[in-house]
C-alpha positions as a Python dict, from the first residue, in 0.01 Angstrom:
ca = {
    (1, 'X'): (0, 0, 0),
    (2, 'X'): (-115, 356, 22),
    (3, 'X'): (-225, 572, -280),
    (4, 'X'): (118, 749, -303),
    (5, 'X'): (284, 421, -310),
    (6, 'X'): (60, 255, -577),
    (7, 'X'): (110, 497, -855),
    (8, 'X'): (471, 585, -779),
    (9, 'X'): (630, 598, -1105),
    (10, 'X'): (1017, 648, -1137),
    (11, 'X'): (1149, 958, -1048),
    (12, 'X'): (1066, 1285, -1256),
    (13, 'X'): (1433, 1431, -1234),
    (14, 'X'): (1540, 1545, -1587),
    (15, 'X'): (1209, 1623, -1692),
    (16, 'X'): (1238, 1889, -1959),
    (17, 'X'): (880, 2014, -2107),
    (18, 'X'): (1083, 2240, -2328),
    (19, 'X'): (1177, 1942, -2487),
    (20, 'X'): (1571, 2029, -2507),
    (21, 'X'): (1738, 1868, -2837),
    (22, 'X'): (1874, 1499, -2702),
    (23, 'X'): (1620, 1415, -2487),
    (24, 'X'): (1371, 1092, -2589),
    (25, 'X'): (997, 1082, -2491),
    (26, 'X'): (1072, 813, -2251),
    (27, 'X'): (1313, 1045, -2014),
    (28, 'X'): (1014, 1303, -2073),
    (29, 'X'): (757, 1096, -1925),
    (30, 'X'): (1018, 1045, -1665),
    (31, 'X'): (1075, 639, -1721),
    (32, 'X'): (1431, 443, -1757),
    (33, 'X'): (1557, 373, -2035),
    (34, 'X'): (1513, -7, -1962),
    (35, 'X'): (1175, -201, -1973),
    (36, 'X'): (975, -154, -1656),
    (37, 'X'): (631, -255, -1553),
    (38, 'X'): (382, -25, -1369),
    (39, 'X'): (215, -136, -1052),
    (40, 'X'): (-143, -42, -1246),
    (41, 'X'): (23, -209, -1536),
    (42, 'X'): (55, -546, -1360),
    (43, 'X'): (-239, -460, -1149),
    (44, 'X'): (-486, -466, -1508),
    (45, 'X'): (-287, -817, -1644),
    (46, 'X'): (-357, -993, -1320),
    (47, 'X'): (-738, -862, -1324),
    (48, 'X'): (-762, -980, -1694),
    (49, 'X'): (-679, -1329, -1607),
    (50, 'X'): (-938, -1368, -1346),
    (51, 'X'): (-1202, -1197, -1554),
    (52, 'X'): (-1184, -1324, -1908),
    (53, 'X'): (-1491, -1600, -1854),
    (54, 'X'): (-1722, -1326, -1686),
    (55, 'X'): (-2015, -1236, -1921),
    (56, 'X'): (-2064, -939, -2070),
    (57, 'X'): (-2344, -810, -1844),
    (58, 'X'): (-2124, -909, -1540),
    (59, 'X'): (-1814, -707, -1674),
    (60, 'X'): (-2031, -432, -1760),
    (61, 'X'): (-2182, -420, -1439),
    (62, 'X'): (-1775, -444, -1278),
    (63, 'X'): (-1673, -215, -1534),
    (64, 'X'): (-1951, 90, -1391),
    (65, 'X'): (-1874, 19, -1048),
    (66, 'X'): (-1665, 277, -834),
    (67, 'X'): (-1593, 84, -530),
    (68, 'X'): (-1363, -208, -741),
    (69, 'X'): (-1007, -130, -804),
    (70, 'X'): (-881, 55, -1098),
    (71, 'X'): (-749, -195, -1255),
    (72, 'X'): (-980, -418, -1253),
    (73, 'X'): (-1261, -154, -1434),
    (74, 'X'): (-1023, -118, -1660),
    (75, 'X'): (-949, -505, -1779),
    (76, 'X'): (-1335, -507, -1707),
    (77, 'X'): (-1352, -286, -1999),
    (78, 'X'): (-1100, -433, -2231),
    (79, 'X'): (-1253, -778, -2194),
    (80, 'X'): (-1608, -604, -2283),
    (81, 'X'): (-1482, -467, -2606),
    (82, 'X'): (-1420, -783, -2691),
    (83, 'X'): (-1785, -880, -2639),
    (84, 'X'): (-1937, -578, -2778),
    (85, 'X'): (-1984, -263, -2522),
    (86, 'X'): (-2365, -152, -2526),
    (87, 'X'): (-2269, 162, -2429),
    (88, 'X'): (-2128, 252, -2760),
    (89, 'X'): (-2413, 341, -3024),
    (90, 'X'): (-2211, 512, -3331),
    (91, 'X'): (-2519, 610, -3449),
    (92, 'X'): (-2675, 733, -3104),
    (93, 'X'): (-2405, 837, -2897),
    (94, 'X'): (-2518, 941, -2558),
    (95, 'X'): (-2550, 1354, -2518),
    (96, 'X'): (-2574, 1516, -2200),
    (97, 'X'): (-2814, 1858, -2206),
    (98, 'X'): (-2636, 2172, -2131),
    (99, 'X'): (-2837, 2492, -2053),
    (100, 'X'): (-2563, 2712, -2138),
    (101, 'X'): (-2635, 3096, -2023),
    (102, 'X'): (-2408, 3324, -1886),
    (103, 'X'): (-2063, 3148, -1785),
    (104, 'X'): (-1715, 3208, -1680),
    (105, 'X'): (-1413, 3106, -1889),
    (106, 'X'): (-999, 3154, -1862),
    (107, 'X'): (-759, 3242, -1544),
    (108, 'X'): (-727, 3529, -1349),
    (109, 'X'): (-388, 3689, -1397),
    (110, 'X'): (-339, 3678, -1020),
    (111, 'X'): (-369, 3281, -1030),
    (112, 'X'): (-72, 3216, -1269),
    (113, 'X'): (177, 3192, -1001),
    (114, 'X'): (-32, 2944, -767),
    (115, 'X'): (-63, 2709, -1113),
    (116, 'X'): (332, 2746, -1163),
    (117, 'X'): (392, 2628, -794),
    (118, 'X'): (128, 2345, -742),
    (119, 'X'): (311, 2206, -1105),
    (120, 'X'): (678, 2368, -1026),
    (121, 'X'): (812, 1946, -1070),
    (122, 'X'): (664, 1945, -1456),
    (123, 'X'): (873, 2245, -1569),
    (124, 'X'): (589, 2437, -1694),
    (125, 'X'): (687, 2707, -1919),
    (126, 'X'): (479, 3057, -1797),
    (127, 'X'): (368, 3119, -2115),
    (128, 'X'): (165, 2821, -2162),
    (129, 'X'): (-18, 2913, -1825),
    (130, 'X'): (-71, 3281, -1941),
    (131, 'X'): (-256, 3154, -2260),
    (132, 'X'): (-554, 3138, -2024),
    (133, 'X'): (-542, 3461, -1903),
    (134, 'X'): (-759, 3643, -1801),
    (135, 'X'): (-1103, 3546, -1669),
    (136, 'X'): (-1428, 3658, -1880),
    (137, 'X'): (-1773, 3616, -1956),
    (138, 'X'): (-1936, 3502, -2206),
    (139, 'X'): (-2332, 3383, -2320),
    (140, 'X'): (-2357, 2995, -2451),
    (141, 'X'): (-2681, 2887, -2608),
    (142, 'X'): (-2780, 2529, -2524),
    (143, 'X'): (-2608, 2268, -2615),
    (144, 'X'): (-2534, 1908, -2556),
    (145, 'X'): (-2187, 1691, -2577),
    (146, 'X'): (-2104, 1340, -2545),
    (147, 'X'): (-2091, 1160, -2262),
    (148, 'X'): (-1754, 1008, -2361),
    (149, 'X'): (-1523, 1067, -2661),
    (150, 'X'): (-1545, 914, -3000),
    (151, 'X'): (-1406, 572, -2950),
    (152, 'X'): (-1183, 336, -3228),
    (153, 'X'): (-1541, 151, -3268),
    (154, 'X'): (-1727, 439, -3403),
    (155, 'X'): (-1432, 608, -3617),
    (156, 'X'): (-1419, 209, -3769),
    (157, 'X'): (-1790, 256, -3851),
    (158, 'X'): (-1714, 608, -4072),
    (159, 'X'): (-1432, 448, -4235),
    (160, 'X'): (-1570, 163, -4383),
    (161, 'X'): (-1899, 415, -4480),
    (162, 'X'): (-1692, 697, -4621),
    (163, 'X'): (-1354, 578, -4783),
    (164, 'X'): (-1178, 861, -4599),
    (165, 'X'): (-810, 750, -4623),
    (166, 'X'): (-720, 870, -4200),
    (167, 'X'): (-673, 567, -4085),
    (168, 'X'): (-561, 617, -3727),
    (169, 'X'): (-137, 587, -3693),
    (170, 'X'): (-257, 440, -3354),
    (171, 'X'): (-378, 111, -3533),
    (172, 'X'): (-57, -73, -3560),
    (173, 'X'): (-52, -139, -3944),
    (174, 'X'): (-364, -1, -4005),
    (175, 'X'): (-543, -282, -3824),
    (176, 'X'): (-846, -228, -3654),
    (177, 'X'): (-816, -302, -3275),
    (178, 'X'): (-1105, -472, -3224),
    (179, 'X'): (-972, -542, -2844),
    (180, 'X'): (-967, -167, -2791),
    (181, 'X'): (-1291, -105, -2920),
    (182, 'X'): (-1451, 128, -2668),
    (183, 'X'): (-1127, 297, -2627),
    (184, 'X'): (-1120, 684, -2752),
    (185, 'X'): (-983, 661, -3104),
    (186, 'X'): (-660, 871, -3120),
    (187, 'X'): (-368, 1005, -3367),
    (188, 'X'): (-636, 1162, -3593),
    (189, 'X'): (-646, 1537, -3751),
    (190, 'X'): (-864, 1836, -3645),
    (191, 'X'): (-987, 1748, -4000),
    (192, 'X'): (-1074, 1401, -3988),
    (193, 'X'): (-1285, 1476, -3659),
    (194, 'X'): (-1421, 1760, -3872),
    (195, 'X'): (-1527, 1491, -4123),
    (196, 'X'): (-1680, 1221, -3870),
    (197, 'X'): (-1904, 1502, -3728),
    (198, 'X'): (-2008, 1576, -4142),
    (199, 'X'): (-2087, 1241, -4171),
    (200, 'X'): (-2266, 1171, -3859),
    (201, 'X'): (-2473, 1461, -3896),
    (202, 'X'): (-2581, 1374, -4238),
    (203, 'X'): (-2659, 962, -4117),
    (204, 'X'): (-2820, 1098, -3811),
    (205, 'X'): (-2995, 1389, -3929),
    (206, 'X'): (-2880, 1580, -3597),
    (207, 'X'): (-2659, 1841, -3608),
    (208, 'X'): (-2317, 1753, -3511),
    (209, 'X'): (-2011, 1908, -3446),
    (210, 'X'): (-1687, 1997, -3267),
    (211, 'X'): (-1741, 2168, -2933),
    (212, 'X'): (-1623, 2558, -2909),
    (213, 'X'): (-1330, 2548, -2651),
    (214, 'X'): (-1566, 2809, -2414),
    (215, 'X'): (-1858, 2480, -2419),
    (216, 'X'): (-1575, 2269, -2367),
    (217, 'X'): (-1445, 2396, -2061),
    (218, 'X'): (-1780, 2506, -1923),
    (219, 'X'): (-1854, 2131, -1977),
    (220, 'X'): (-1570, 1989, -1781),
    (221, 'X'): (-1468, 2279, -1516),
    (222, 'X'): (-1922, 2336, -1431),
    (223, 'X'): (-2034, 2652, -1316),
    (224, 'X'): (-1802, 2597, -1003),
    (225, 'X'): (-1476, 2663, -1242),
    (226, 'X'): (-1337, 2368, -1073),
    (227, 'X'): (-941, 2324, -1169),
    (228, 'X'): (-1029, 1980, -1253),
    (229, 'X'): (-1319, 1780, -1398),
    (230, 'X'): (-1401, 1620, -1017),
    (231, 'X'): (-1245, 1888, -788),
    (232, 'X'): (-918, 2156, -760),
    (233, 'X'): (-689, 1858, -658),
    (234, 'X'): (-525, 1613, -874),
    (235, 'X'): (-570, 1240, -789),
    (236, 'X'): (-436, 958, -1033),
    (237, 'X'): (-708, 780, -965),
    (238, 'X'): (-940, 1018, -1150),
    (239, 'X'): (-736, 1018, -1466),
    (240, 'X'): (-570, 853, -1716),
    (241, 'X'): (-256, 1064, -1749),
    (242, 'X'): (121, 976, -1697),
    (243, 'X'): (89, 1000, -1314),
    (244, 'X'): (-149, 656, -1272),
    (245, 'X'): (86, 469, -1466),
    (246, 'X'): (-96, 316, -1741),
    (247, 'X'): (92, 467, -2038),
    (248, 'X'): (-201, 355, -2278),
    (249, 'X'): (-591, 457, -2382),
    (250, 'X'): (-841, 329, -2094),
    (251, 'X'): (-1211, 206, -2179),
    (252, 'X'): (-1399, 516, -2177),
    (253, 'X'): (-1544, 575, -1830),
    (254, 'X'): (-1316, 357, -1644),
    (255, 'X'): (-1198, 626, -1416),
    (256, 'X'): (-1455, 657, -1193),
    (257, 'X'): (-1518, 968, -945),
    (258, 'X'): (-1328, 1174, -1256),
    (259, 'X'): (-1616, 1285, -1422),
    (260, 'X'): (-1740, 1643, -1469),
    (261, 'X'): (-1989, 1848, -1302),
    (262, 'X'): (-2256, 1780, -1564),
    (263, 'X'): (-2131, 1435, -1587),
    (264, 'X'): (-1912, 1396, -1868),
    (265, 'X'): (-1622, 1122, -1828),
    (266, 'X'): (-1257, 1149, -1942),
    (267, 'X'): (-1262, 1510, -1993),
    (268, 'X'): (-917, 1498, -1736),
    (269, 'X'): (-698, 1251, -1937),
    (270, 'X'): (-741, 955, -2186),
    (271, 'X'): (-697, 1128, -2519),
    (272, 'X'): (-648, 1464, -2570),
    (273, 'X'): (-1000, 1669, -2734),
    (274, 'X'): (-975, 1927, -3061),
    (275, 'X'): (-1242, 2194, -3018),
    (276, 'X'): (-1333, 2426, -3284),
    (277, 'X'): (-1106, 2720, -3219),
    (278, 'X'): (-748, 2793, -3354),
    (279, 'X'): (-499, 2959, -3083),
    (280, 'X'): (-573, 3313, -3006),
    (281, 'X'): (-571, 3551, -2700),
    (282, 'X'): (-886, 3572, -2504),
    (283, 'X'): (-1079, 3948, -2464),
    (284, 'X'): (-851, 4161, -2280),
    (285, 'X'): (-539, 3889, -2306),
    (286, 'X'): (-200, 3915, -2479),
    (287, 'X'): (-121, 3689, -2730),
    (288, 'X'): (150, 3429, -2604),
    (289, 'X'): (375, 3317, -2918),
    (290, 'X'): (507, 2979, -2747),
    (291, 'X'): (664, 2657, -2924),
    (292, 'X'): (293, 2594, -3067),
    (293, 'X'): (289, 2914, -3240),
    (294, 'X'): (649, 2864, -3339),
    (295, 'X'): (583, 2546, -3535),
    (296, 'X'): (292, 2597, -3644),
    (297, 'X'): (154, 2973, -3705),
    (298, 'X'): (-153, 2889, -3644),
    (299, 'X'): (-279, 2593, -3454),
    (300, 'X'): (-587, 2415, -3344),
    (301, 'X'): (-698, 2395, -2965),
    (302, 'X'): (-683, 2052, -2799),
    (303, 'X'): (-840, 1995, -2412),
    (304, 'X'): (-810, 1756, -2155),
    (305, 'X'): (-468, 1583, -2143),
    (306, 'X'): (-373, 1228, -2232),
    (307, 'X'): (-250, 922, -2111),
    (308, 'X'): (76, 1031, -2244),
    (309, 'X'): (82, 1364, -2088),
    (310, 'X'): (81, 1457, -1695),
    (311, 'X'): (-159, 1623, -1485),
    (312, 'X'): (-116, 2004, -1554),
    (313, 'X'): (-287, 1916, -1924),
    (314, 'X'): (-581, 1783, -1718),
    (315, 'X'): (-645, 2138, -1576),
    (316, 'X'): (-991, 2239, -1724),
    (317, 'X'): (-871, 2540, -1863),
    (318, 'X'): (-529, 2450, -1984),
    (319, 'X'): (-505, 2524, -2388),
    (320, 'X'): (-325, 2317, -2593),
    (321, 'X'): (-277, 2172, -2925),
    (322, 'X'): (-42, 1911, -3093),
    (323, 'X'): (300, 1867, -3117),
    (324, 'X'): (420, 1677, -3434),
    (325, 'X'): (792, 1700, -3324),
    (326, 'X'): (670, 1433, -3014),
    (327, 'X'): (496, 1062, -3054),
    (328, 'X'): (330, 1102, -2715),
    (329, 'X'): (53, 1355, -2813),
    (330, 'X'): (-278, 1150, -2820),
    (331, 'X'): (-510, 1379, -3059),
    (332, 'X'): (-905, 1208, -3008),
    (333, 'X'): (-1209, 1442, -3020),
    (334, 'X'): (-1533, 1422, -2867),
    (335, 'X'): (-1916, 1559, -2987),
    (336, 'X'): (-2115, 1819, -2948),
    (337, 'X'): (-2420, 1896, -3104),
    (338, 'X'): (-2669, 2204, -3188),
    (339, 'X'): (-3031, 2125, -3042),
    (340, 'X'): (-3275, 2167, -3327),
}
């Protein structure tokens, strides 16, 4: 079975993304209306089965290593939540140094087209590609930002310390899922992250934050501006969006070879990212009043796509935010923090 075979999904006819009255999120993410079962679906129940007595070094070990299949990092993972995943510290998440320094941010206005046509099967409405219009420069001091986004473990951790009432609508019934543990938490507010980053800042004594969408981007696309985290092509395999057929959170750093330029995994896919900035144009840009504008006035920018969502949110510089008219926006956040 070839690549193009193994993540064929049902066919994409009737996709709408302007998400005309009548249609369900099912026909958007371009499913039947019956039950059906993914091959990468099947592919991570079959892997579970013949991993669940490994120990936890062993599916750690499985879990890191590129050359096994997909779906076997990912039940890899899943079991290792289960066990406890060392990679998760809530306390000490793992930051990646970023010099910062002079960097290039947005689309050139001559590129919109070429986006359009590479995505022409998703519908893509223009104005959401001229959003990141045009190209520009800009000076980032140093910084650093998570290796991988905040995960259900950690957000447990400030619940139970703070009393904040945002439980994630994710948990079904407001139960924690232990068995998704290293899984980026997801269905939370631009405020809540707001509030995780206040309190890990004041248990840490670091200063912690939301990333500015200019250090996100610089983060995922490098200093090469690549169109993706790993490279200016799409490949399933790299990401956890509609197109690899999961329809469901991964264990961070599953997707293997889909990391950024600096390092930085899931930044294509898995849960979509708030940043610090609310919609606006970018110097020398118009400002494009689409849907998000329409619903909300003004809105807070998400990165990154989701497992929901298909590859054109995966596009480093796509900007985004979320849609409360649709269940299949995945809202998760990820930190950055100020050197002292």
């Amino acid at each position: 079975m070839n690549a193009a075979q193994r993540w064929h999904l049902p066919s994409f006819a009737g996709w709408d993304c302007t998400g005309k009255a009548g249609m369900t999120d099912r026909e958007r993410l371009g499913l039947p209306l019956h039950f059906v079962e993914t091959a990468l679906q099947l592919e991570v129940a079959r892997a579970t089965s013949h991993l669940r007595r490994q120990s936890a070094p062993m599916l750690l070990t499985l879990l890191q290593d590129g050359h096994a299949e997909l779906g076997m990092r990912i039940a890899a993972g899943n079991l290792l939540a289960l066990d406890g995943d060392p990679r998760i510290d809530p306390l000490n998440p793992e930051m990646i140094e970023i010099a910062g320094g002079q960097v290039s941010m947005g689309l050139p206005a001559d590129k919109v087209e070429a986006v359009l046509e590479r995505h022409a099967r998703l519908g893509l409405s223009r104005d959401w590609i001229e959003k990141e219009v045009p190209r520009h420069n800009l000076e980032l001091a140093p910084y650093r930002l998570a290796r991988y986004p905040v995960t259900n473990s950690e957000y447990r951790l400030f619940l139970l310390e703070t009393g904040d009432e945002e439980i994630p609508t994710s948990w079904a019934f407001r139960r924690y899922p232990a068995e998704r543990a290293n899984h980026p938490v997801h269905t939370v507010s631009a405020r809540a992250a707001q509030a995780y980053c206040d309190w890990l800042s004041t248990r840490s004594g670091r200063c912690m934050r939301l990333p500015s969408e200019a250090e996100w981007e610089y983060a995922a696309a490098g200093p090469q501006g690549r169109e993706f985290p790993w490279g200016e092509t799409f490949d399933p395999a790299k990401a956890n969006t509609a197109e690899c057929g999961l329809f469901d959170t991964s264990p961070v750093g599953a997707f293997i070879g889909g990391e950024s330029p600096f390092g930085l995994c899931d930044m294509g896919g898995n849960v979509e990212e708030y940043v610090t900035d609310a919609y606006g144009a970018y110097p020398g840009g118009a400002e494009v009043r689409d849907d998000l504008v329409a619903l909300h006035g003004s809105y807070r920018i998400a990165r990154g796509g989701a497992f929901s969502r298909f590859a054109d949110l995966a596009r480093t510089r796509r900007r985004h935010g979320h849609n409360p008219r649709s269940a299949t926006y995945a809202m998760g956040f990820r930190l950055a923090e100020t050197p002292r």
